[in-house]
Structure formats: structure tokens, C-alpha cells
N, C-alpha and C positions, 0 to 999 in steps of 0.2 A: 495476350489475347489470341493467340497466335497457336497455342499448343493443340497436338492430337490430340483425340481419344484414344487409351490404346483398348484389345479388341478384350478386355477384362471387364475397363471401363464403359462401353459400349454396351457388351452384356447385361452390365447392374443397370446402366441407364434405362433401356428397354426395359426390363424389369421394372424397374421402381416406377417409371413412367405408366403400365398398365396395372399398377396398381395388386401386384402379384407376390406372394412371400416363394422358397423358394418350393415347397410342399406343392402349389398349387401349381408351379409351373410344371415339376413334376409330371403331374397328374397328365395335363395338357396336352405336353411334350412328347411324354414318353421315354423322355430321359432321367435316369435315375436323380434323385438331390443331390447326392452326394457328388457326382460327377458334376454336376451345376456347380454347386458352391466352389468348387475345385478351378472352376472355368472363370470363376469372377474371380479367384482370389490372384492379388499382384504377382505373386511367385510361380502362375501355373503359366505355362508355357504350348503344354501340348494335347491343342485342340483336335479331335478328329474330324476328317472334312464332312460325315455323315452327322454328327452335332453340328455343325459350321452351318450344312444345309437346313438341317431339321428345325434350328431356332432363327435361320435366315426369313426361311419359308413360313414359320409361327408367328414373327415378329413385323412379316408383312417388309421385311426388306432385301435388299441385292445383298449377298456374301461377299461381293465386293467394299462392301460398305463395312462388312464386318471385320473383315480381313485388313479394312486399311488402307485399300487401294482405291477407294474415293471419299468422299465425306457427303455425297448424294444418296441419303436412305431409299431412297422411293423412285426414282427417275437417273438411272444409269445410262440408258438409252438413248436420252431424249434426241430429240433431232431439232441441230443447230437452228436448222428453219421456223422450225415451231418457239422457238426464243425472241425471232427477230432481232437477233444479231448481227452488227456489222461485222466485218474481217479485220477491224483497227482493234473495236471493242474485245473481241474476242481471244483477238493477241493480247491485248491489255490484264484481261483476267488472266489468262497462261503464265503469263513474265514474270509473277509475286511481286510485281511493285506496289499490289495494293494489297491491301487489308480484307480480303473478299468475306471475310467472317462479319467486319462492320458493314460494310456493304451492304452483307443483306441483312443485316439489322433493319438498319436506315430504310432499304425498302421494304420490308415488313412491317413497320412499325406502324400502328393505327393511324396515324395523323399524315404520312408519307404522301399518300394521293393525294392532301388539301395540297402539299408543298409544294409538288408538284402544279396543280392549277394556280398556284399565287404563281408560281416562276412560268408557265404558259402565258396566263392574262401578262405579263410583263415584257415578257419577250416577245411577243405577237403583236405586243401594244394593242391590244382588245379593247382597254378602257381607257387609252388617253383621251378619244374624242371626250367620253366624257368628261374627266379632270379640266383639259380644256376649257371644255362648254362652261364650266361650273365654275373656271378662274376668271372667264372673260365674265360672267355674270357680275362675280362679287366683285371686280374691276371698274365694271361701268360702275355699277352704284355706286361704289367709292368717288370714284370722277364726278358723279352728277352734286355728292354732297358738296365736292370741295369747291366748282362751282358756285352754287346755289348758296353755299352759306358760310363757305372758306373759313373753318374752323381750325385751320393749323393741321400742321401735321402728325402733331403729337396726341391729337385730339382720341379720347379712349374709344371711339365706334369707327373712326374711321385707321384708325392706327389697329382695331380687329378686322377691316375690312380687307387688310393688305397683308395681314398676318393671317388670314383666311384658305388665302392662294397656296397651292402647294404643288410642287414639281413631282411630275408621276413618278422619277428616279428615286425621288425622296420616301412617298408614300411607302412605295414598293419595297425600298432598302428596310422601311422600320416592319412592313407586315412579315417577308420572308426571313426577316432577322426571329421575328418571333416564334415562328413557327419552325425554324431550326433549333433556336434557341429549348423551346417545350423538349422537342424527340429528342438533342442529345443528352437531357438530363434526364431520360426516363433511362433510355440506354446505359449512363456511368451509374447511374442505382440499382441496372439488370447487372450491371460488374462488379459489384462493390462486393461480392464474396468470391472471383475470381481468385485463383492461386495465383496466375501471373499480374494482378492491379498493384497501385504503390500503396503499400501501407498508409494509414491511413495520417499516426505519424512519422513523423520522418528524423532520421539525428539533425538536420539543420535547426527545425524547430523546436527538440531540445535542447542543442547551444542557445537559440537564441534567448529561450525559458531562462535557461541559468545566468545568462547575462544579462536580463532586466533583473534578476535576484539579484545578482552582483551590486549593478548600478543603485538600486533602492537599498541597497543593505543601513541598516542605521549601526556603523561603528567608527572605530577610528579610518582616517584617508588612506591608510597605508593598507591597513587589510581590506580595505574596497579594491582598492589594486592590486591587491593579490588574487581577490576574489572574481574581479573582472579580467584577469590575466589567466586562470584557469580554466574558467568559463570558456573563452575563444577556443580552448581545444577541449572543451566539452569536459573537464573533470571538477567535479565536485568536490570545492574548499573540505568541506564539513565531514565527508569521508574518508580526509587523509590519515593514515593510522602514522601512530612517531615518528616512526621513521620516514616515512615521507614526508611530514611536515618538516623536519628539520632539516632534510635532503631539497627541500623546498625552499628554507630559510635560507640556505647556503645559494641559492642559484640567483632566488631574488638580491644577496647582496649586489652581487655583479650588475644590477639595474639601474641606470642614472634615473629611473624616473620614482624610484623609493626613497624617501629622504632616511627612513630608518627600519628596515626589513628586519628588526629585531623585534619592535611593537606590534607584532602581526595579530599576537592573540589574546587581546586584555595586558592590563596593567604589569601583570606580576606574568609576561608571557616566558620570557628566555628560556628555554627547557634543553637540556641533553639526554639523552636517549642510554641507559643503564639498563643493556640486557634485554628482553625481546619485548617487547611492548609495552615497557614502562618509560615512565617520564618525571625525568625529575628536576627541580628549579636550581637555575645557579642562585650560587649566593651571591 
């Protein structure tokens, strides 16, 4: 999640982004097509810095951005001031200890300012007085029933009267859980066609695939155990050509936990291997 653009990539992006084949930018430009396509493609290497400028200045961004030597399209300048940055924060962003790409996902993302005023009203304590006010309510009344008409404890209205109450930590924990919980799943589905995200599956969960095939298998005990013994290192029983099945047979005997590594594949299994991938039955 982490990877540049390089200044090829950049190019098509801009491009594809306004919506532009490369005829049209052409046109625009003032730069030949041929020369464009030459500048997007991976192998082109040398840009001239009067192109560099000319689609800097078309594309509406700093040549520093093109060149590589920021990732701020639009605001190269800016002045720290105008960020309201501390001097902690600001080292913080420099140091690459964080991920400034999600970063500013997270604060871009449509839903960010609510998250934000949920984690204000909580850390300000904005609305305890009211949780308070509204715990001590459904408190007395509780009190007044148990009083008045000592229904037990377990009793169903006053056993909701008490399960009513709620600690502000608590509220607060389940509402900013939620609304974290929303943004980072809009986010891992903005990644889900990234180059750098983990596949989608993974060889662990093909081992495991083949090891509940193992375990389910309906044959004899022994080729379960062969089949669940293969599985752990992710190879597929049913793939093995002769010779490795037989190469196979010979390693399983050495196994205290086979009682007959010869039974492995049906009835009439015992086979020797004559010549390059034939197989033929002892007698």
C-alpha cells in the first residue's frame, strides 16, 4: 500500500482521470501522440523537462509531483501554518513510521468527521451529564417499584430497569467502534484491486481445503493417512504420477502410524513402476 507512482504511471493516471485518449491530449498539449505514448510507456525513460512542464502546467500540478519528488499534486507550497500542525505531528509524518497513504484515507473518507465528533462528544464528556441524568431517572423508578411492590429481583420490568442504565465508556466504546468499523471496510474494498493487498486466497487455505478432503475422504484408514499426510505439506494424493506414488509408498513404510502402507490405493493396489509412466501389478 505503500508503493510509488512512477512518473509513466502518473502520466496515464492524469490522463485516464480527465477523461482523455491520447489524440485528444495531443491536441491540447501541443505535444505530439507519439511522443505521449512514448512517456507513458514502462521502458521510456527520457522525459524532456519542457514536456515535464507543458503537462505539469495542463494537468493543473507541481513537476515536482511528476518527477517524484512529492506525492502532493496541488499544494507543494503549502505553509505548515496553514495545516495547524504541531512540531511532534509533523515529525511524526517525516519519520515513515506511519502509513500517511491510509492516513489520509481515513481522513478523507465521507464518514471521518462524524468519527471524529463521536470521539469529541466523548472525550469532552459533552453528554455524560446527560447519560447520568437518564441513569439516575431509570434508577429511581426502579427503586420506587421495588419498594412499593418488592417484585424480586429477577422480576422482567424491573430487571429492564437496571439493564437500562448504561456507562458513557460503554455507549461510546459500541457507537465509535461502529463507525470505525463502516470507514475501514469501505477502505479494504477501495484496496481490493491493489498490486501490493494479500491475495485473496492464500496457500494456507489451500492446505487447509485439502486436509478437510483428506479427513472426509470415504476409503480405506491407511490411504486417509496418506492423504492427510500430504495434505500438511499441501500436495495433492490424486496428482501423483508412478513414480511418485511408489516413491511415496516406500517413505510411508518407514511410518509407525501406517499399519499397511502397501493398501494405499484399492484392493489390487501394490504396483511397480516399468519404464516411464506405466504401472503394473505384482503378482
Amino acid at each position: 500500500m505503500n508503493a510509488k507512482l512512477t512518473i509513466q504511471e502518473k502520466l496515464k493516471d492524469l490522463r485516464v482521470e480527465r477523461h482523455l485518449t491520447l489524440e485528444q491530449l495531443a491536441q491540447e498539449s501541443g505535444i505530439s501522440k507519439s511522443a505521449l505514448g512514448k512517456y507513458e510507456s514502462d521502458d521510456f525513460k527520457d522525459i524532456s523537462p519542457f514536456s515535464i512542464v507543458t503537462l505539469a502546467k495542463f494537468y493543473g500540478v507541481s513537476t515536482d509531483y511528476l518527477l517524484g519528488l512529492t506525492e502532493t499534486k496541488n499544494h507543494p507550497n503549502t505553509d505548515l501554518h496553514d495545516l495547524h500542525l504541531g512540531d511532534d505531528m509533523i515529525e511524526l509524518l517525516k519519520s515513515g513510521k506511519l502509513n500517511n497513504r491510509l492516513l489520509s484515507e481515513l481522513a478523507l473518507h465521507k464518514d471521518f468527521q462524524h468519527f471524529l465528533v463521536d470521539i469529541e462528544i466523548f472525550v469532552d464528556r459533552i453528554a455524560d451529564m446527560r447519560i447520568n441524568d437518564m441513569n439516575a431517572i431509570l434508577e429511581a423508578n426502579r427503586k420506587q417499584i421495588m419498594e412499593k411492590h418488592n417484585p424480586g429481583v429477577n422480576d422482567l420490568y424491573v430487571r429492564t430497569l437496571e439493564l437500562a442504565q448504561v456507562r458513557e465508556e460503554d455507549y461510546f466504546a459500541h457507537v465509535v467502534h461502529k463507525d470505525i468499523d463502516d470507514i475501514m471496510q469501505d477502505i479494504r474494498e477501495a484496496h481490493r484491486k491493489d498490486t501490493t493487498t494479500a491475495d485473496t486466497a492464500s496457500p494456507v487455505a489451500e492446505i487447509q481445503k485439502q486436509m478437510e478432503n483428506a479427513m472426509h475422504y470415504e476409503g480405506t484408514e491407511e490411504e486417509k493417512k496418506a492423504r492427510l499426510f500430504l495434505a500438511t505439506l499441501g500436495i495433492d494424493y490424486d496428482k501423483l504420477t508412478p513414480e511418485e506414488f511408489v516413491t511415496q509408498i516406500n517413505i510411508l513404510k518407514k511410518s509407525e502410524h501406517l499399519k499397511s502402507p502397501n493398501n494405499l490405493r484399492g484392493k489390487a493396489v501394490p504396483y511397480q513402476v516399468h519404464g516411464k509412466g506405466n504401472r503394473k501389478k505384482r503378482k
